[in-house]
C-alpha positions in Angstrom: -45.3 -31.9 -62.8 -46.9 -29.8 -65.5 -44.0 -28.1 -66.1 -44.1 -26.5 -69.7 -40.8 -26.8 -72.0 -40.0 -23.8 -73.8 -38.3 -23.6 -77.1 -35.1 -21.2 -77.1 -35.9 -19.4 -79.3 -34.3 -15.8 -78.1 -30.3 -15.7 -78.2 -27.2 -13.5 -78.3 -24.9 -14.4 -80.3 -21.6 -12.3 -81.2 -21.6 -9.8 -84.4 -19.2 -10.0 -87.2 -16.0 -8.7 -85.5 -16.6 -10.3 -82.3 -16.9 -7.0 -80.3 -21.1 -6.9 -79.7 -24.3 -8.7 -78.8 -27.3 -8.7 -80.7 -30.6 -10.3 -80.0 -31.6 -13.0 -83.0 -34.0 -15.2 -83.7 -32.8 -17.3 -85.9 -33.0 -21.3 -85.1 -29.5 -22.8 -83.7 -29.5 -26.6 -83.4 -27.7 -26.9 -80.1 -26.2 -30.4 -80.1 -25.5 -31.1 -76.3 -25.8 -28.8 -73.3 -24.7 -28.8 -69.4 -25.8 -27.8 -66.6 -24.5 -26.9 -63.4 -26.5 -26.0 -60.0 -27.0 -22.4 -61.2 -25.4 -21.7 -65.0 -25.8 -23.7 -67.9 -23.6 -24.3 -71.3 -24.5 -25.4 -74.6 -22.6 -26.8 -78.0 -24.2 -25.6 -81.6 -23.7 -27.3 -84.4 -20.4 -25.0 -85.7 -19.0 -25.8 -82.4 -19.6 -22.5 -80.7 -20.1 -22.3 -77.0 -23.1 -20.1 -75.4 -23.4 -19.5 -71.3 -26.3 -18.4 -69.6 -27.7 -18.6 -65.3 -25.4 -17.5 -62.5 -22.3 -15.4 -63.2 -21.1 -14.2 -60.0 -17.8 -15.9 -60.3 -17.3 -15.2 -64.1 -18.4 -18.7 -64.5 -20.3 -18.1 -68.1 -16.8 -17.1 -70.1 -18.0 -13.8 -70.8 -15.6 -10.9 -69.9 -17.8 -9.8 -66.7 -19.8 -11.1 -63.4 -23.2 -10.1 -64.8 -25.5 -12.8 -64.8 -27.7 -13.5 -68.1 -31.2 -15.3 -68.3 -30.4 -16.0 -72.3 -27.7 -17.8 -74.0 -25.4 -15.4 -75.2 -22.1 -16.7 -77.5 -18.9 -17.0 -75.5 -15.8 -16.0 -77.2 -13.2 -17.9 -77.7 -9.9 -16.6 -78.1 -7.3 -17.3 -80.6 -3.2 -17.4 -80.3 -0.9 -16.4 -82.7 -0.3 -19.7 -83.9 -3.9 -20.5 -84.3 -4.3 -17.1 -86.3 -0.9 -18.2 -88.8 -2.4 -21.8 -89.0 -5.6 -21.5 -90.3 -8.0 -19.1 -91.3 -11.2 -17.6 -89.2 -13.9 -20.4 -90.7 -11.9 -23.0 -90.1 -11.1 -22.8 -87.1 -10.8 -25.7 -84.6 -14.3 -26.5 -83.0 -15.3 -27.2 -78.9 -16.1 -30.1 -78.8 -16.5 -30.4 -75.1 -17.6 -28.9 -71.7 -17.1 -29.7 -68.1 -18.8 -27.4 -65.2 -17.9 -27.2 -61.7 -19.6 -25.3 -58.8 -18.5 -21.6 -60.1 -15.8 -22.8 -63.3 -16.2 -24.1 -66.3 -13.7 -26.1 -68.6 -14.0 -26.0 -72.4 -11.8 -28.4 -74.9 -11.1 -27.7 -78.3 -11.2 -30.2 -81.1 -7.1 -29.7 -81.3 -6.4 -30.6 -77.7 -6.0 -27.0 -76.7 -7.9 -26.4 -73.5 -9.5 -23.2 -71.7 -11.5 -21.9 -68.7 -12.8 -19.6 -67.1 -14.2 -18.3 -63.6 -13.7 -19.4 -60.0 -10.0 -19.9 -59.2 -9.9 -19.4 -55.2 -8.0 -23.0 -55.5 -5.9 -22.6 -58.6 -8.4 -24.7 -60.3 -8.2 -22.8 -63.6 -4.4 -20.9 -63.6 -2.0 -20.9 -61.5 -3.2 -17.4 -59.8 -5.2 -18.1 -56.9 -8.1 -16.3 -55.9 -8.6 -14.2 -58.8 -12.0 -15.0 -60.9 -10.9 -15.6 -64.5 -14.0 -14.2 -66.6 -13.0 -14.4 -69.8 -11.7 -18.1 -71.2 -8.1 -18.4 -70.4 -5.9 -21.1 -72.2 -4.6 -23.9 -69.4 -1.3 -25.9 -70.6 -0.1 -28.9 -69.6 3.7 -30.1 -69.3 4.4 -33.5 -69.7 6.0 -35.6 -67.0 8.9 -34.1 -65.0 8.5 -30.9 -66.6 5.8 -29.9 -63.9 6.8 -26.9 -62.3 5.1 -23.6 -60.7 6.9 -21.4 -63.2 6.5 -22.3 -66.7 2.7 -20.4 -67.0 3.4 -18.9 -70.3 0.6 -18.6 -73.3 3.6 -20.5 -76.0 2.4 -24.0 -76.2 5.8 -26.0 -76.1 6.3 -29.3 -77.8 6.0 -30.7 -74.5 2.8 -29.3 -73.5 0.0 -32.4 -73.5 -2.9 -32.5 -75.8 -6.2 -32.7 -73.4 -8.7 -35.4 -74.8 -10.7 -35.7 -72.3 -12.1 -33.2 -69.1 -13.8 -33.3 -66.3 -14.8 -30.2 -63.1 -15.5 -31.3 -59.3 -16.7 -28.8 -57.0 -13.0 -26.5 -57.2 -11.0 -28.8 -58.6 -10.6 -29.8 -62.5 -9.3 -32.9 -64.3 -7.5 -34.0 -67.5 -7.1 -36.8 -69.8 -4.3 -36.7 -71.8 -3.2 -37.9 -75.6 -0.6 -40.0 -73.5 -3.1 -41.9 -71.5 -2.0 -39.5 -68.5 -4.4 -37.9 -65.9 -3.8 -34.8 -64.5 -5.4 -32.5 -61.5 -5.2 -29.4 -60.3 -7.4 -27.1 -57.5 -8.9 -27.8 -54.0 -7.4 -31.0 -52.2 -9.3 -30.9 -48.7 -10.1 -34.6 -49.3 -7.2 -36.4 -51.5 -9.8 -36.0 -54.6 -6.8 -35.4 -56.9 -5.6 -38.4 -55.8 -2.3 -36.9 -55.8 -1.3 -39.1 -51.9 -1.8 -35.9 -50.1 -4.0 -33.1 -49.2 -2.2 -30.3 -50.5 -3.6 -28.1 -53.1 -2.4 -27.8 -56.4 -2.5 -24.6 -58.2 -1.0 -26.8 -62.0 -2.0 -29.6 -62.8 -0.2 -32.4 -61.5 0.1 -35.8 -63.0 -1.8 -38.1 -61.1 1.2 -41.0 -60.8 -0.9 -43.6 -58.5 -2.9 -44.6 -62.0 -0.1 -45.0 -63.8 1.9 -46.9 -61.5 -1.3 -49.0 -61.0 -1.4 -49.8 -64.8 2.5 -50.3 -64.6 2.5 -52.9 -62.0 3.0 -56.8 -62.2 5.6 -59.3 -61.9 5.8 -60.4 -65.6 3.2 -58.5 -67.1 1.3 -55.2 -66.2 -2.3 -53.9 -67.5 -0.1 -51.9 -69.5 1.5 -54.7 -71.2 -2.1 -56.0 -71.8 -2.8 -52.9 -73.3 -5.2 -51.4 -70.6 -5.4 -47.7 -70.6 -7.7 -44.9 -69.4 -11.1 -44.7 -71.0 -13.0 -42.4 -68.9 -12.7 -40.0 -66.3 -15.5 -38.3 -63.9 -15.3 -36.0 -60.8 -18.3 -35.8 -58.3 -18.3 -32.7 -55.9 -15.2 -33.9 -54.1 -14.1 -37.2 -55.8 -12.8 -38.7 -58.9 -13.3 -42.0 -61.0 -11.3 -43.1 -63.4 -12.6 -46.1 -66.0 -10.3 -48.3 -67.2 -10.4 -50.1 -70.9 -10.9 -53.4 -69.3 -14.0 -52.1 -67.2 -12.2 -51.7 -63.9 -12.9 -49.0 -61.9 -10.3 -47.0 -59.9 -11.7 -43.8 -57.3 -10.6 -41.9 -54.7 -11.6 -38.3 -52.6 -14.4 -37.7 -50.1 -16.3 -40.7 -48.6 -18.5 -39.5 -46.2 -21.4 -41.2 -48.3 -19.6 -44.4 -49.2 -19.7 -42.7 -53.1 -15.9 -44.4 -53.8 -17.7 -47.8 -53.4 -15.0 -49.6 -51.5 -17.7 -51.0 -49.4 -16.4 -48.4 -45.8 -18.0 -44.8 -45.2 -16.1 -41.8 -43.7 -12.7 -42.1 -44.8 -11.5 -39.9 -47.3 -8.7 -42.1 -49.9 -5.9 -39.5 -51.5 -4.2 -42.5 -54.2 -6.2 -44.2 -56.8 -8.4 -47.4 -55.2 -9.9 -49.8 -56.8 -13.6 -50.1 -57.2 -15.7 -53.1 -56.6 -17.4 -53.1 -59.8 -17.0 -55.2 -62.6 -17.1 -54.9 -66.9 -18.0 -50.9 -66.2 -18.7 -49.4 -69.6 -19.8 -45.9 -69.0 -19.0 -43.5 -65.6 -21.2 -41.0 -64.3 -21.0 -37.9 -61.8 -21.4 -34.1 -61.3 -19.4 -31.3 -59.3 -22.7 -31.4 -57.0 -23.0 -35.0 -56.5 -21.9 -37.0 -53.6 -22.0 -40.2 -56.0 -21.8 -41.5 -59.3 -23.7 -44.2 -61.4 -22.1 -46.7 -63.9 -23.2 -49.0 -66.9 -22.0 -52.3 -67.4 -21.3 -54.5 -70.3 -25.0 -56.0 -70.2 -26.4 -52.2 -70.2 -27.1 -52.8 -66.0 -27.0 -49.4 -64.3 -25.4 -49.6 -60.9 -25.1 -46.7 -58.1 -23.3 -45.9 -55.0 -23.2 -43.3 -52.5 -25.8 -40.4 -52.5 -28.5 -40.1 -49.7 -28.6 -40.7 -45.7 -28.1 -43.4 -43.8 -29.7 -46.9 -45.0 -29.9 -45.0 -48.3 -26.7 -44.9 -48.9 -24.9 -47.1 -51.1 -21.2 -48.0 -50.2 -20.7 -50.4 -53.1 -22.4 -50.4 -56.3 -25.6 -51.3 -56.3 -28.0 -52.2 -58.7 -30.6 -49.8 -60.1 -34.2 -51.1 -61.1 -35.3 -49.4 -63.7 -39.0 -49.0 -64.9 -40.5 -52.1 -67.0 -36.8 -53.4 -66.9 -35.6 -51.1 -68.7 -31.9 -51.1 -69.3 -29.2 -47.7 -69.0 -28.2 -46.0 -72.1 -27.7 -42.6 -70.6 -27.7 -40.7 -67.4 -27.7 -37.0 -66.0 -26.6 -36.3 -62.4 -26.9 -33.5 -60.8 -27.9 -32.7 -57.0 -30.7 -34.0 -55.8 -31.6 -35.7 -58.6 -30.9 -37.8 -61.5 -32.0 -38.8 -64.5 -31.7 -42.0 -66.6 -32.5 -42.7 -70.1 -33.4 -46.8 -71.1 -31.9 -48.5 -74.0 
């Protein structure tokens, strides 16, 4: 292709008092960005977040369905006990962003979580159906305290800190401080892994990983000290790395993308993956697969395609000159990998 890059070099960013846009041109350094099929997100260096592509669903954070063709600064809201905490510069950072079909997650470096847009599934707040266009805090109770009533905007001792995040087509994920997964939004295939198909409007622990870490005669993975490393969600599946490199998946299947080596059966509980000494997960809310990276730097694929293309355990990719997998971008229809 001769496909010229631009440099952005034409932005909106917020004015003093947080109440206006103004065009600038002065240089951000924008230190990681994500993209989804029609909207994109990007980090700057201060940790502010900036939205720009499709907006129908309120996707980009900013207050409104208009859709923008330049990054313009999404703002981020502060509580009460943020404001008696600490002072405007320094406030906590986002240090992370996960995009779904039409919703967007953002994590904060504190643990305290937001989103914003499509909710038809409760993906976002417990208020189904409504678009959430400006970024809306999402809380956490910790086991047994998981109930349809306690959406409030006080953060309770027993609230989990998020650590890790991760968006599927209309459903969201989160990695917990305690090692715990949690899921909440559209459950047409068992991709919350919940062991049913019901939707979940809260997040909801996700008990088949921990009782899979839990189990063993005399000694569990637990006791070995295995935990949760990673977590990834393709359009209508999750994965779910473990420290010791296992690989744990369930959701949608119609591709063979959960690697268990069968095709057209949908798993609701965590299943274990046939691949071995995984390092590194990798997926999108569009994809129908994921890629992985083991502990030689070998990049391995499974689902994605038709037919004989499809992949239903991981399979080795050949990369150019022999190159080896340090990084990798999915997005429907196509990837991208970057050597070592």
């Amino acid at each position: 292709s001769n496909t010229k890059f631009e440099a952005v070099t034409e932005v909106y960013p917020l004015n003093e008092d947080d109440t206006e846009y103004s065009m600038s041109s002065e240089t951000y350094t924008f230190t990681k960005v994500v993209g989804s099929q029609h909207f994109s997100f990007a980090l700057d260096h201060n940790g502010d977040v900036w939205s720009t592509g499709v907006n129908s669903h309120g996707q980009l954070c900013l207050g409104d369905t208009t859709s923008r063709d330049r990054f313009h600064q999404v703002q981020i809201p502060e509580s009460d006990k943020d404001t008696e905490q600490r002072s405007f510069s320094s406030k906590a950072r986002i240090v992370d962003i996960a995009l779904g079909e039409k919703h967007t997650l953002l994590l904060r470096e504190d643990g305290v979580l937001w989103g914003c847009g499509w909710n038809q599934f409760g993906q976002i707040l417990p208020i189904k159906g409504d678009n959430v266009l400006s970024p809306s805090k999402i809380m956490i109770d910790a086991p047994d305290n998981n109930d349809e009533t306690s959406a409030t905007d006080d953060r309770p001792i027993n609230h989990e800190v998020v650590t890790q995040i991760a968006a599927g087509r209309g459903q969201s994920y989160f990695l917990t401080e305690s090692g715990h997964i949690y899921a909440s939004g559209t459950n047409f295939h068992g991709q919350l892994c919940l062991g049913h198909k019901n939707e979940m409007s809260l997040p909801s622990l996700v008990a088949g990983v921990d009782k899979y870490l839990s189990e063993g005669s005399d000694f569990s993975l637990l006791d070995e000290g295995v935990k949760v490393k990673h977590i990834a969600a393709g359009r209508s599946s999750l994965y779910v790395l473990l420290s010791d490199g296992q690989m744990l998946s369930c959701g949608k299947n119609i591709h063979g993308q959960l690697g268990l080596g069968v095709v057209d059966r949908d798993v609701d509980t965590p299943t274990v993956m046939d691949v071995a000494k995984a390092t590194r997960v990798f997926s999108s809310s569009s994809s129908f697969g994921a890629f992985f990276v083991n502990e030689d730097a070998t990049i391995y694929r499974v689902g994605f395609g038709f037919g004989a293309r499809e992949n239903w355990r991981p399979t080795p990719v050949a990369c150019p000159d022999g190159g080896l997998g340090r990084d990798i971008s999915r997005k429907r229809p196509h990837s991208l990998l970057s050597p070592g």
